[in-house]
Backbone atoms as SQL, in Angstrom:
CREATE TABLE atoms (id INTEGER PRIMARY KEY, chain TEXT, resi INTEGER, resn TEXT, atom TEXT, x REAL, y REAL, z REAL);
INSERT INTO atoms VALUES
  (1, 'A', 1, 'UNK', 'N', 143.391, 90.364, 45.735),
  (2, 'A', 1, 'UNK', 'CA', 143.228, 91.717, 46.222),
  (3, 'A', 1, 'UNK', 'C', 141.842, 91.909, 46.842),
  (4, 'A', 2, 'UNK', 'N', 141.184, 91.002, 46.388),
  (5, 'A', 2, 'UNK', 'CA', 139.816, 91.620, 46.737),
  (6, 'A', 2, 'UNK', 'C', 139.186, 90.732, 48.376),
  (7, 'A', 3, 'UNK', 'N', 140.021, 89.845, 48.576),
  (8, 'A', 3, 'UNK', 'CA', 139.753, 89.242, 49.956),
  (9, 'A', 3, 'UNK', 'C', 140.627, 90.140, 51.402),
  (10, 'A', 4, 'UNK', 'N', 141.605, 90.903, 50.782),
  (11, 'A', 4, 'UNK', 'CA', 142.247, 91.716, 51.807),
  (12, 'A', 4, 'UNK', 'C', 141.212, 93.017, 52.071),
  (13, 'A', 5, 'UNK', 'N', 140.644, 93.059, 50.630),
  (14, 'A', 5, 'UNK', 'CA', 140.009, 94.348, 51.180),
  (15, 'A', 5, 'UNK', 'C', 138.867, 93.943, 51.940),
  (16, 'A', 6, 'UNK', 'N', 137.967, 92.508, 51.873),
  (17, 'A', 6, 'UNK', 'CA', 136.820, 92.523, 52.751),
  (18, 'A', 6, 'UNK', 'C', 137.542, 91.963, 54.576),
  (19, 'A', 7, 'UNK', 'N', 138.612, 91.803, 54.366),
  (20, 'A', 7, 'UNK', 'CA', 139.552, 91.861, 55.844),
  (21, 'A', 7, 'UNK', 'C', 139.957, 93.242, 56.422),
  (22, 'A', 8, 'UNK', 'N', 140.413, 94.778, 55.416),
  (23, 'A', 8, 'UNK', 'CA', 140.641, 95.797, 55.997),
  (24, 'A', 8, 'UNK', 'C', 139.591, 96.149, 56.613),
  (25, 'A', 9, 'UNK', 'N', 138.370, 96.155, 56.055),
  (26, 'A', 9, 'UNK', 'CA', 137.253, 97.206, 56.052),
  (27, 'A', 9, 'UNK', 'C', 136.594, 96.648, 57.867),
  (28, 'A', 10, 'UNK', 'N', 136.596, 95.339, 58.232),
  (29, 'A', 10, 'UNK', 'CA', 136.357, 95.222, 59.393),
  (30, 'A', 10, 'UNK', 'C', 137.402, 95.822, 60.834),
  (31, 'A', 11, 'UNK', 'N', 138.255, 95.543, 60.239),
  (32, 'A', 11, 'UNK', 'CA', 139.530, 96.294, 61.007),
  (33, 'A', 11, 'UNK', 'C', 139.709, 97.940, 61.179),
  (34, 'A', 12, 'UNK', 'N', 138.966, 98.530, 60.093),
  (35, 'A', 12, 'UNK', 'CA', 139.206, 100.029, 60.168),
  (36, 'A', 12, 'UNK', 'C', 137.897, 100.261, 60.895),
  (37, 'A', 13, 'UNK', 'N', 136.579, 99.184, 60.683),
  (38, 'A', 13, 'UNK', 'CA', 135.742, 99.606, 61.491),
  (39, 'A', 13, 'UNK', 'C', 135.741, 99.669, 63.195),
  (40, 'A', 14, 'UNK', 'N', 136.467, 98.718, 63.482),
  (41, 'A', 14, 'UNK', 'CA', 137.499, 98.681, 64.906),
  (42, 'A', 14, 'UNK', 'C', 138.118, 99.705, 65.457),
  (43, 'A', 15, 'UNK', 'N', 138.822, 100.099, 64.115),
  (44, 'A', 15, 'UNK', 'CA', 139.955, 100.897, 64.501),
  (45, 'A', 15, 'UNK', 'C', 139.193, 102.231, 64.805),
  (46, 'A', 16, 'UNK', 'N', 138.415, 102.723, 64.025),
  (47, 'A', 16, 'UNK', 'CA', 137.469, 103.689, 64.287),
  (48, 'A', 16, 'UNK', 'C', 136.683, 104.299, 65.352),
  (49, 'A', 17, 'UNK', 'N', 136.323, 102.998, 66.289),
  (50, 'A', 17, 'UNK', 'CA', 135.298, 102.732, 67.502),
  (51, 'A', 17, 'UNK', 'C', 136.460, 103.588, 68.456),
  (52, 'A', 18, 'UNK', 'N', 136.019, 104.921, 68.914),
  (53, 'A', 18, 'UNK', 'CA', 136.857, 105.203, 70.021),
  (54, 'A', 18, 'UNK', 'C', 136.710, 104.427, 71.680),
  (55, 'A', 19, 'UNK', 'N', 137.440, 103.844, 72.367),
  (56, 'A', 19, 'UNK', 'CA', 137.072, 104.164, 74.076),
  (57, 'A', 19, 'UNK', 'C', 136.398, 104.803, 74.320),
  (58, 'A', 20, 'UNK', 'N', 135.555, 104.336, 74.997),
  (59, 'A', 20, 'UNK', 'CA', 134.523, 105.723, 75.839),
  (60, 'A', 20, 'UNK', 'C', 134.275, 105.174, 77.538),
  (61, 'A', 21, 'UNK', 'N', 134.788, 106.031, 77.981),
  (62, 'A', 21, 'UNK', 'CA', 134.657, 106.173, 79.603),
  (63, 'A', 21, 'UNK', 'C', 133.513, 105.111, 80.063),
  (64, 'A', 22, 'UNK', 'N', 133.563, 104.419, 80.904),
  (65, 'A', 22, 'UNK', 'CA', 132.044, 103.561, 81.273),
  (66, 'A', 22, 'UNK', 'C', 131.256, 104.520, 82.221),
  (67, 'A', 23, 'UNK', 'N', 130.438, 104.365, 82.122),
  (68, 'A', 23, 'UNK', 'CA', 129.598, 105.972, 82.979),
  (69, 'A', 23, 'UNK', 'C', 129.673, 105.337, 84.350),
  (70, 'A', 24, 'UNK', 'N', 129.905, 106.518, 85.606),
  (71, 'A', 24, 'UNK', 'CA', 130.444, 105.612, 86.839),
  (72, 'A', 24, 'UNK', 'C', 128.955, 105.643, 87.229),
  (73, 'A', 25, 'UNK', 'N', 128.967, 104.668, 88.255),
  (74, 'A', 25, 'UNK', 'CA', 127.521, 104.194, 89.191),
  (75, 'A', 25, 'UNK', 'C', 126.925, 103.288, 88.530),
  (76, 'A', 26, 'UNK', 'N', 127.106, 102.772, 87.338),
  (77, 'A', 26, 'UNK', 'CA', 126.689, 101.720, 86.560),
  (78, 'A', 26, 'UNK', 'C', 125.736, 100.692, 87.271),
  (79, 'A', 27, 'UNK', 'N', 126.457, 99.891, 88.597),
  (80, 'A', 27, 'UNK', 'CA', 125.508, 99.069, 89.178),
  (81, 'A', 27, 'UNK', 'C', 124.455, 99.799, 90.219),
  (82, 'A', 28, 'UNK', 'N', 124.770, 100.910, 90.872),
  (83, 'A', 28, 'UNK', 'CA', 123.280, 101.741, 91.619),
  (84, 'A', 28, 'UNK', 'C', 122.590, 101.839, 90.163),
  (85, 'A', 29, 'UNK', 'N', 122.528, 102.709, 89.076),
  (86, 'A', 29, 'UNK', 'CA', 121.701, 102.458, 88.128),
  (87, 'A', 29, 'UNK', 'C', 121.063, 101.486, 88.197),
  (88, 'A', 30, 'UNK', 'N', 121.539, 100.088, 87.656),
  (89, 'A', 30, 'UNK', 'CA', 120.867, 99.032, 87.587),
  (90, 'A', 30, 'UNK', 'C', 120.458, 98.392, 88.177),
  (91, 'A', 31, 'UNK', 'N', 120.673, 98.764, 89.887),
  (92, 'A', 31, 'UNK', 'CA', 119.829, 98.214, 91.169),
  (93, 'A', 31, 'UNK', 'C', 118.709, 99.303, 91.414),
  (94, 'A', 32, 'UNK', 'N', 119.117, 100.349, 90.961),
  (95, 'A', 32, 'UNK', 'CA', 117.647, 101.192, 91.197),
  (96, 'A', 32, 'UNK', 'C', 116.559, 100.810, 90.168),
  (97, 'A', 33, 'UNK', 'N', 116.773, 100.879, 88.658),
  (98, 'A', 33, 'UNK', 'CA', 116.282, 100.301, 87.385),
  (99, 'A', 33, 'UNK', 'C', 115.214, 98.701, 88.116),
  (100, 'A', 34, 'UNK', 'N', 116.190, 98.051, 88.528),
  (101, 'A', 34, 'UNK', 'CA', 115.650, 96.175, 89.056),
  (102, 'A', 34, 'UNK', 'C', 114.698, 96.983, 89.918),
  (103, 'A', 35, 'UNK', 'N', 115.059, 97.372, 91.220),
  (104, 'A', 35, 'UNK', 'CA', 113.762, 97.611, 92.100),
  (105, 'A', 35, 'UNK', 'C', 112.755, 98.536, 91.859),
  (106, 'A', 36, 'UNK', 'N', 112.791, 99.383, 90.773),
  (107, 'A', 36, 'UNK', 'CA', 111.922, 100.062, 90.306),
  (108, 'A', 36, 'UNK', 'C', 110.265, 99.073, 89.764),
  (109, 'A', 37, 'UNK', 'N', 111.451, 98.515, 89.189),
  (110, 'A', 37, 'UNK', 'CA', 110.762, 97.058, 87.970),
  (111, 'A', 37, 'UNK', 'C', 109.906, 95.878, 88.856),
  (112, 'A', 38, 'UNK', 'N', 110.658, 95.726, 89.963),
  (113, 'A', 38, 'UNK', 'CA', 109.904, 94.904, 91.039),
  (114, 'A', 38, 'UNK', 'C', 108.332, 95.330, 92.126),
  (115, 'A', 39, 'UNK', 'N', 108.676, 97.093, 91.867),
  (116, 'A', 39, 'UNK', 'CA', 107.784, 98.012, 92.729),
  (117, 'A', 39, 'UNK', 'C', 106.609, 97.938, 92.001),
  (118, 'A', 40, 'UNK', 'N', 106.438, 97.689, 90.624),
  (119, 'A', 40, 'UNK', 'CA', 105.011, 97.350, 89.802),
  (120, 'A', 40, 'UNK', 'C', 104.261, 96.432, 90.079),
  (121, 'A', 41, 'UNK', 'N', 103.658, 96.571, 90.275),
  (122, 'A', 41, 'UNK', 'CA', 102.365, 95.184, 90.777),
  (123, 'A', 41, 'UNK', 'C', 101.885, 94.563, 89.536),
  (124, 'A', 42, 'UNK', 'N', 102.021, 93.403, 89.232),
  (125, 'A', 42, 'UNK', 'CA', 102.260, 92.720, 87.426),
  (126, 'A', 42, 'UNK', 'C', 100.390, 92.616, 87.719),
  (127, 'A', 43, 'UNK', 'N', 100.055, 92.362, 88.420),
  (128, 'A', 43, 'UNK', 'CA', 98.858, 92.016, 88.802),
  (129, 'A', 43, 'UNK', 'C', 97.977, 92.962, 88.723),
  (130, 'A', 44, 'UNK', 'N', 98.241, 94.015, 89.772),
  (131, 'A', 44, 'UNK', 'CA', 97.365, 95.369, 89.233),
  (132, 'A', 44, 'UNK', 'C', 96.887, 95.603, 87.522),
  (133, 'A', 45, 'UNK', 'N', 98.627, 95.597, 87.489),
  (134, 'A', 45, 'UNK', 'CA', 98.589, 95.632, 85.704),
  (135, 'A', 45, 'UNK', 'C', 97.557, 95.020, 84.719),
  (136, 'A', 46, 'UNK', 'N', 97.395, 93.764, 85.959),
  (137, 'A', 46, 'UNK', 'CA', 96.745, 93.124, 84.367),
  (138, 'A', 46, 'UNK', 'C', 95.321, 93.362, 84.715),
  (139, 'A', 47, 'UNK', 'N', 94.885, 93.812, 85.315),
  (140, 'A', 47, 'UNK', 'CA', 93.505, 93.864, 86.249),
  (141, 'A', 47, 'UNK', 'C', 93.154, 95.423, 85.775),
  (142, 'A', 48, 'UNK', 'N', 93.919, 96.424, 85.800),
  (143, 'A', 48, 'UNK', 'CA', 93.762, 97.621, 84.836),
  (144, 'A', 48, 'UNK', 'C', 93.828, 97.613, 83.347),
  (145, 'A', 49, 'UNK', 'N', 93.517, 96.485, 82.726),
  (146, 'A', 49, 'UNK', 'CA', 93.742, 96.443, 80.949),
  (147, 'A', 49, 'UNK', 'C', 92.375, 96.637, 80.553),
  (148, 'A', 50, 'UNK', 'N', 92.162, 96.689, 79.589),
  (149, 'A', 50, 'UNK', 'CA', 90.741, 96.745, 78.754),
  (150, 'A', 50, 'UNK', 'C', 90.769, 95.183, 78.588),
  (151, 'A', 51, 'UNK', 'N', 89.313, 94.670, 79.170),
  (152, 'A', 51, 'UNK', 'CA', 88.595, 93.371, 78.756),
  (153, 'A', 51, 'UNK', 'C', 89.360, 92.074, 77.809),
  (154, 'A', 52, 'UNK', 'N', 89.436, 93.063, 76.516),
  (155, 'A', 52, 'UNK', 'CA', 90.335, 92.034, 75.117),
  (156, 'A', 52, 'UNK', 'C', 91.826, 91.851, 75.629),
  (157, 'A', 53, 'UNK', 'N', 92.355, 93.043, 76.107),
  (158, 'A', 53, 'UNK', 'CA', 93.975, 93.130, 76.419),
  (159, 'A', 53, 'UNK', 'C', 94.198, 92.199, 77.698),
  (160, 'A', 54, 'UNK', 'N', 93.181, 92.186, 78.475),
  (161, 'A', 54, 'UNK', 'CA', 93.362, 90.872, 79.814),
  (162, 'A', 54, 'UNK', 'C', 93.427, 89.795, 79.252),
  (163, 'A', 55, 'UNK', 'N', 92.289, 89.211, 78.332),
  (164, 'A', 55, 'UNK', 'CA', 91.905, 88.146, 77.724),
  (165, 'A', 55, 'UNK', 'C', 92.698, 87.938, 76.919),
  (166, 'A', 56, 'UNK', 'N', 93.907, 88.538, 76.376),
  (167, 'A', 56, 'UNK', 'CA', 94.681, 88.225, 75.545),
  (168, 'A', 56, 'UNK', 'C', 95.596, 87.501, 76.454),
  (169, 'A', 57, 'UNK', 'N', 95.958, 88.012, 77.711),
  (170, 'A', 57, 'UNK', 'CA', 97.071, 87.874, 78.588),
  (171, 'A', 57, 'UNK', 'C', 96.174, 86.167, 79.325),
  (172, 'A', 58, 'UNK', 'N', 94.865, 85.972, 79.427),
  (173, 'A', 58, 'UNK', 'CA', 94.758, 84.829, 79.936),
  (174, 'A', 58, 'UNK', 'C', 95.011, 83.933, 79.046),
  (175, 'A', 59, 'UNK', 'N', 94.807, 83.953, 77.824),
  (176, 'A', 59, 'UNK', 'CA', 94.894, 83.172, 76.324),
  (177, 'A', 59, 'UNK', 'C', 96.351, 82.768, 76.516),
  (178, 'A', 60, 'UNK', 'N', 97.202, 83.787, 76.649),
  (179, 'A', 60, 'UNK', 'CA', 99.054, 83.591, 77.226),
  (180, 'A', 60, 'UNK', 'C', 99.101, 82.554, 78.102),
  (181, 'A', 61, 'UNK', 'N', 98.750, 83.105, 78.747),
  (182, 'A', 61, 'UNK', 'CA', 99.180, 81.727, 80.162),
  (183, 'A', 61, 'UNK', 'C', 98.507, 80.412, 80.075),
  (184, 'A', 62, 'UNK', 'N', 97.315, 80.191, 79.302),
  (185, 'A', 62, 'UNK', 'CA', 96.244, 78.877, 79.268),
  (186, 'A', 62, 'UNK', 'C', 97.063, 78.306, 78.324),
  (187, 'A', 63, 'UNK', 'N', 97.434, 78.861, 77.239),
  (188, 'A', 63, 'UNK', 'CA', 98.054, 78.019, 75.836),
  (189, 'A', 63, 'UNK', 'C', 99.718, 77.635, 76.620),
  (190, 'A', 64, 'UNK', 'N', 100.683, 78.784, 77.431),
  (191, 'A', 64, 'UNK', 'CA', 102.169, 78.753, 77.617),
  (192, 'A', 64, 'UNK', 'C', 101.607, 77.410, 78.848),
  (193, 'A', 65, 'UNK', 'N', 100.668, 77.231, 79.735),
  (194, 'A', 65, 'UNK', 'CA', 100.395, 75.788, 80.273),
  (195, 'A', 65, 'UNK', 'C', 100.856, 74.820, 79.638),
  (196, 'A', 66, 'UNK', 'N', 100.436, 74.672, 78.404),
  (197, 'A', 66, 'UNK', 'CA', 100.343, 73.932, 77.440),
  (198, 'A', 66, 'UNK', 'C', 98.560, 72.926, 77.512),
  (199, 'A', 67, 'UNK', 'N', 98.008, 73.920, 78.106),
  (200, 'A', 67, 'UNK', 'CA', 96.524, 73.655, 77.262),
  (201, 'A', 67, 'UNK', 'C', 95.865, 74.695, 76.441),
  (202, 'A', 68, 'UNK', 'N', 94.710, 73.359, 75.919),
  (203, 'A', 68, 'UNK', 'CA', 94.379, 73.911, 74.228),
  (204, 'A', 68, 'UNK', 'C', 93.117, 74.711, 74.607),
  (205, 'A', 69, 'UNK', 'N', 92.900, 75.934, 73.865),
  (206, 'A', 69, 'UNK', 'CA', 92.575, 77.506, 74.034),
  (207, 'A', 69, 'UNK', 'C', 92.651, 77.835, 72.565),
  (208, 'A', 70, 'UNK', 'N', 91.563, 78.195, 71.786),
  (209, 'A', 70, 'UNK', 'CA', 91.950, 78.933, 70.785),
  (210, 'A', 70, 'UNK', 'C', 91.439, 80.492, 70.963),
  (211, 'A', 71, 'UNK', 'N', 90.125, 80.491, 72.017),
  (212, 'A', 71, 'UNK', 'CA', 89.489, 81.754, 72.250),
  (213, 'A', 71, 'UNK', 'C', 89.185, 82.089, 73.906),
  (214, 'A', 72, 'UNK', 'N', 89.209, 83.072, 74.040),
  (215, 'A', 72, 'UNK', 'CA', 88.491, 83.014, 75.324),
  (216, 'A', 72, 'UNK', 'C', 87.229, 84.021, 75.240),
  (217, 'A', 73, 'UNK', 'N', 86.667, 83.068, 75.748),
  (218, 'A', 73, 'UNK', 'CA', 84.908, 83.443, 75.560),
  (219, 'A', 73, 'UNK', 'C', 84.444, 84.750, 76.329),
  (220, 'A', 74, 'UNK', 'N', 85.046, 83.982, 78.018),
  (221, 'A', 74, 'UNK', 'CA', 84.314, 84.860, 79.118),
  (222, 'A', 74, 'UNK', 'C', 85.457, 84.893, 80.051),
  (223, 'A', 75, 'UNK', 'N', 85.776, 85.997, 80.821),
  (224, 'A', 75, 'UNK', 'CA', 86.373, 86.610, 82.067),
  (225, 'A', 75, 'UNK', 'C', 85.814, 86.847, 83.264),
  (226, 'A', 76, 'UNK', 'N', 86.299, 86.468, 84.428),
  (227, 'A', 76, 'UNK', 'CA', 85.642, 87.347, 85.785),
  (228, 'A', 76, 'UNK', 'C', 86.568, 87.031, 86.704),
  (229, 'A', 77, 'UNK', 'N', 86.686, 88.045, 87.682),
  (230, 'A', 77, 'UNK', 'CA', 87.527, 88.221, 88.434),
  (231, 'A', 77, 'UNK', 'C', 87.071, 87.492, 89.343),
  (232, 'A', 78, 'UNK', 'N', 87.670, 87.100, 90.452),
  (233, 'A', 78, 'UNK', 'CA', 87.782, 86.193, 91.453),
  (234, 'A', 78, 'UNK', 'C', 88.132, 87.010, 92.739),
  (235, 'A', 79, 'UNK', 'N', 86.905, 86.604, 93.636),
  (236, 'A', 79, 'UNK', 'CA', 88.251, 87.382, 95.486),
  (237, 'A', 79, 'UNK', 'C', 89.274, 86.565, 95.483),
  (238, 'A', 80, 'UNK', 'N', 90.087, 87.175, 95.784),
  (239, 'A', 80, 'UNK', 'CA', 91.255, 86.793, 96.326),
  (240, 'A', 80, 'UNK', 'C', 91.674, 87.206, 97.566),
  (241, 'A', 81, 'UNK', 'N', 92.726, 86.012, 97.841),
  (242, 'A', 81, 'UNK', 'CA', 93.219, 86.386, 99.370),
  (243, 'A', 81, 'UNK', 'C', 94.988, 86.336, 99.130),
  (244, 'A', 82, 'UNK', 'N', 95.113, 87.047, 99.503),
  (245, 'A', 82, 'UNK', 'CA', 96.572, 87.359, 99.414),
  (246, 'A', 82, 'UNK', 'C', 96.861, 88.508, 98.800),
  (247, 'A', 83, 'UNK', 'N', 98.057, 88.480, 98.192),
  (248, 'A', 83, 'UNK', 'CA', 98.676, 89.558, 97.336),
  (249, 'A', 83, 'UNK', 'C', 98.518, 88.879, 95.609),
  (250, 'A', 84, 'UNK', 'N', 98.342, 88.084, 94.867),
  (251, 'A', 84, 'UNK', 'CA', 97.742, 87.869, 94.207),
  (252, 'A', 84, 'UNK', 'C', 96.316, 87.725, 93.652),
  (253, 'A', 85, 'UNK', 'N', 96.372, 88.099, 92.695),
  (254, 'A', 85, 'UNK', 'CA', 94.602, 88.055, 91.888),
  (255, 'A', 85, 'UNK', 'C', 94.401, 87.341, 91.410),
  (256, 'A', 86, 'UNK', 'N', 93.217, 86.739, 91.386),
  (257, 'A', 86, 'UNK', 'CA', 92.444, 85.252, 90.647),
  (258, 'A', 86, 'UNK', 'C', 91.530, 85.629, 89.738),
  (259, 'A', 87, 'UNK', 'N', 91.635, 84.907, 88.528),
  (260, 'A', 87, 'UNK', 'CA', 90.509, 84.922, 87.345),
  (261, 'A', 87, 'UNK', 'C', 89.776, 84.043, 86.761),
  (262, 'A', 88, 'UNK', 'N', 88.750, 83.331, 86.468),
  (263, 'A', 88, 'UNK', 'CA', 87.986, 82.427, 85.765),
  (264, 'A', 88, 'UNK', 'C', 88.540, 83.037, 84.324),
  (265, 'A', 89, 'UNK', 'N', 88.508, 82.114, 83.689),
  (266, 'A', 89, 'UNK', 'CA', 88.626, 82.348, 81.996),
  (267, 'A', 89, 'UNK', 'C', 88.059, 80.984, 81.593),
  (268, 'A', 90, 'UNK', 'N', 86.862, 81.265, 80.397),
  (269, 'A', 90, 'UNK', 'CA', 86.448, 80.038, 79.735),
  (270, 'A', 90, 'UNK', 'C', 86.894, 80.226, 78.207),
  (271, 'A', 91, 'UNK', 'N', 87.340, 79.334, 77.856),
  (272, 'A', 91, 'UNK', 'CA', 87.846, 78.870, 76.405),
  (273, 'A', 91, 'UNK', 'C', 86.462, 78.802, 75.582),
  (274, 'A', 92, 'UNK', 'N', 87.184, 78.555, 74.663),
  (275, 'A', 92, 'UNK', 'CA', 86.019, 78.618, 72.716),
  (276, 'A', 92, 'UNK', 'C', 84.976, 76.946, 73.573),
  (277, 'A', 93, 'UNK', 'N', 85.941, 76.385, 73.931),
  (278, 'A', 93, 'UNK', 'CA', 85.409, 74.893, 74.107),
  (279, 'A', 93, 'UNK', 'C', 84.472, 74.767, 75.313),
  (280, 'A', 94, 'UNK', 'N', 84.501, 75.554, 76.319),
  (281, 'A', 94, 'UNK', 'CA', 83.469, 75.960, 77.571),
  (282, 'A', 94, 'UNK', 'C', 83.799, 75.365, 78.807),
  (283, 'A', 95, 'UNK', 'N', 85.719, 74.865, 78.666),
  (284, 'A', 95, 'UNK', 'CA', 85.973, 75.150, 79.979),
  (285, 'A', 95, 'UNK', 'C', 86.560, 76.342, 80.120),
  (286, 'A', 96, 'UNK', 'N', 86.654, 75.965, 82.126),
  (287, 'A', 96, 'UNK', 'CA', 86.804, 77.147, 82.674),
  (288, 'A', 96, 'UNK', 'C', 88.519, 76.884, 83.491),
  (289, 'A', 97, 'UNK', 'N', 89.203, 77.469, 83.600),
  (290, 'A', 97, 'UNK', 'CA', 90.688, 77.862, 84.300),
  (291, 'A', 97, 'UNK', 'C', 90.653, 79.038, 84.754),
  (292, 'A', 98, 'UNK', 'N', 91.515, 78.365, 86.232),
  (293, 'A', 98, 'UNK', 'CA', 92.054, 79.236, 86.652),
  (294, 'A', 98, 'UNK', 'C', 93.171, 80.016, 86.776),
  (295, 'A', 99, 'UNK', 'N', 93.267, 81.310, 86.878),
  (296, 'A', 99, 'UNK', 'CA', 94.139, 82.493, 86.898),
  (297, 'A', 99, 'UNK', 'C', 94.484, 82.806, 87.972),
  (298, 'A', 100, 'UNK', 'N', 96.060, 82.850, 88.360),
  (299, 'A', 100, 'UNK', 'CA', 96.121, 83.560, 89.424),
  (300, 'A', 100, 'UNK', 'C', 97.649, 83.796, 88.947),
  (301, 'A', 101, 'UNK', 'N', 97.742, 85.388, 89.350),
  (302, 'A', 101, 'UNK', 'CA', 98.719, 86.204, 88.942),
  (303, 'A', 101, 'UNK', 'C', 98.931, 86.847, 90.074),
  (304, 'A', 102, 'UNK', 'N', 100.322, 86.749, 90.028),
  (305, 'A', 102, 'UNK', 'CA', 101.040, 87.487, 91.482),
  (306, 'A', 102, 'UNK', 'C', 101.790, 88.646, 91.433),
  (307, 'A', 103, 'UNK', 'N', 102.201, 89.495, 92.651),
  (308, 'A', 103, 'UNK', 'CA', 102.648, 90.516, 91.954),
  (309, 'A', 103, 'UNK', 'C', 103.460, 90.960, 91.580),
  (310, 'A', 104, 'UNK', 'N', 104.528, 89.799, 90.876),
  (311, 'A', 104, 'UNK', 'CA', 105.978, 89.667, 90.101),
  (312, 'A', 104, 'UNK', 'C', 105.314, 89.593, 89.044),
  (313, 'A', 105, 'UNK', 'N', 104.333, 89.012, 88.359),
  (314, 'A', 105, 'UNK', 'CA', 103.557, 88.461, 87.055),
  (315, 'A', 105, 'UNK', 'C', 103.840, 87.345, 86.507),
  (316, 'A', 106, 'UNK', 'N', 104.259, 86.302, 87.990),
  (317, 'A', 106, 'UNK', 'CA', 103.882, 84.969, 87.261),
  (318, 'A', 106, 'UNK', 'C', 102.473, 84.442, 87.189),
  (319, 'A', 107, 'UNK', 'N', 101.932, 83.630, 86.176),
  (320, 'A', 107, 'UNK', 'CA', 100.711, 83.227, 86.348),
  (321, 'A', 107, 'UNK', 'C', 100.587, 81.641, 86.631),
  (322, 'A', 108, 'UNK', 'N', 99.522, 81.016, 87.133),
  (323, 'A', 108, 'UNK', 'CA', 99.533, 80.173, 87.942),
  (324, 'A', 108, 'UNK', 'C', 98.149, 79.225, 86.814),
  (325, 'A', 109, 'UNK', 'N', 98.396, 78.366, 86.479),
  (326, 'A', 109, 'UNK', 'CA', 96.959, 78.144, 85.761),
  (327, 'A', 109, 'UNK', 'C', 96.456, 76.617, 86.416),
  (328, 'A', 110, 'UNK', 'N', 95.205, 76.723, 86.448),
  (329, 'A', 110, 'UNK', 'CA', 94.956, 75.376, 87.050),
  (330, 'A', 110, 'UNK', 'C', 93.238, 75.028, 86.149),
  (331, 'A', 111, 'UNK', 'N', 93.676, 73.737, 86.414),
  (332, 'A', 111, 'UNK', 'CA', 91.904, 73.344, 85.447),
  (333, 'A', 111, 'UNK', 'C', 91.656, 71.983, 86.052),
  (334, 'A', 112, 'UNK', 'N', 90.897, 71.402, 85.582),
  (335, 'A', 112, 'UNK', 'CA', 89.792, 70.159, 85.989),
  (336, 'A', 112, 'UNK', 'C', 90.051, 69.243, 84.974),
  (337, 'A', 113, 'UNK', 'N', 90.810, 68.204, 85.249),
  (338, 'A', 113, 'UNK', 'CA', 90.816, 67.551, 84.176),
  (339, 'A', 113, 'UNK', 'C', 89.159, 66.852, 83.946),
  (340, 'A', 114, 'UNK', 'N', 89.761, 66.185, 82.236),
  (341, 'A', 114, 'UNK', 'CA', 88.517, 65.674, 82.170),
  (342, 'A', 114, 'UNK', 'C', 87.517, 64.646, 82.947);
């Protein structure tokens, strides 16, 4: 008896769930939503953060490289040419990488080997 009842109780929860209309325009929603999302400049973004909150975001991209970063020391922005922004970032260890973030918010990292 007691295995039918942990079989009803999913079934009445089913049974329960009414239909509900799908709301019409569904995909304009979600093409306006996407190009909304694309109209942000990921770059601006990161260039308007407070100091620690950038440096957190270069720490992201130096370590997701897959180089080793435990701190980042120092920041400075870079001219850039294009529609992307460039950054120096130096690690705990006292190199320096480069940043360059575009304005989808991929980041681009490049360094010197040893």
């Amino acid at each position: 008896m007691r295995s039918i009842g942990i079989w009803i109780v999913p079934f009445m929860l089913l049974a329960s769930c009414g239909t509900q209309k799908a709301p019409e325009n569904t995909t304009n929603a979600a093409e306006n939503e996407a190009n909304a999302a694309e109209s942000v400049n990921q770059a601006a973004t990161v260039a308007a953060l407070p100091p620690a909150q950038r440096d957190g975001v270069f720490f992201r991209a130096i370590r997701d490289a897959g180089l080793p970063c435990q701190d980042i020391k120092a920041s400075e922005k870079l001219p850039s040419e294009g529609k992307a922004m460039e950054w120096r970032a130096q690690c705990e260890d006292g190199r320096w990488h480069l940043i360059s973030i575009s304005p989808d918010g991929t980041a681009i990292v490049a360094s010197r080997p040893d």
